[in-house]
N, C-alpha and C positions, 0 to 999 in steps of 0.2 A: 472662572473662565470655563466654555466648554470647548469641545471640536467637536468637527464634522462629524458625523458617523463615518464611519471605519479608520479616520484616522489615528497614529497611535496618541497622540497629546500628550506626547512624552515631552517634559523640561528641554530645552537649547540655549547657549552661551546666551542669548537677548533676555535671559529669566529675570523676575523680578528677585530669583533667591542670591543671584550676585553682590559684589560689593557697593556697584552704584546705586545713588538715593533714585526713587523713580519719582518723576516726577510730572504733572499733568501736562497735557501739549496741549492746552488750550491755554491756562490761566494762570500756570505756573508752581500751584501750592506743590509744595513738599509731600509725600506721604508719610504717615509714623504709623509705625504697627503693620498688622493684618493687612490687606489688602480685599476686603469684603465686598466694600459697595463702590469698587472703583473699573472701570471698563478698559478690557486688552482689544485693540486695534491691529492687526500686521497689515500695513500695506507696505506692498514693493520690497517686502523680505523684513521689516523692519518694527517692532512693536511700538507702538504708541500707548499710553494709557488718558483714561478722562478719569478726575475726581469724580463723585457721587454728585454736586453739583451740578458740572458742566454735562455729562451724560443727560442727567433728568432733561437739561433744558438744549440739547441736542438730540433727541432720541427720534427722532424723524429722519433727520439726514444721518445716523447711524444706521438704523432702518434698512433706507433707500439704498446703502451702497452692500446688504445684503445680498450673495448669491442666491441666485435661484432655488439652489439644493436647500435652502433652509425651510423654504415654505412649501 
């Protein structure tokens, strides 16, 4: 995961390092392990992750709801 430039991207209660399993919000799977090739989402205060999957085959509309400040 990155952050914005100047933000701190310091860990919050929503981490993936807690005791809930995370799991993808599109398709469901499980994660095991690492969390490498799988994509962090916050909208409306709240984390979403995508499997390595559904990201590749979303990565348009992940894109598009990009802030300005990225590009």
């Amino acid at each position: 995961m990155t952050s914005l430039p100047g933000s701190s991207g310091g860990e919050d209660a929503d981490s993936p390092t807690d005791s809930r399993p995370v799991v993808c919000a599109r398709c469901g799977t499980r994660a095991e392990g690492t969390l490498l090739t799988w994509t962090c989402s916050v909208e409306n205060g709240t984390r979403h992750y995508l499997c390595d999957t559904c990201a590749r085959e979303n990565l348009r509309a992940i894109e598009g709801r990009l802030d300005p400040a990225w590009w």
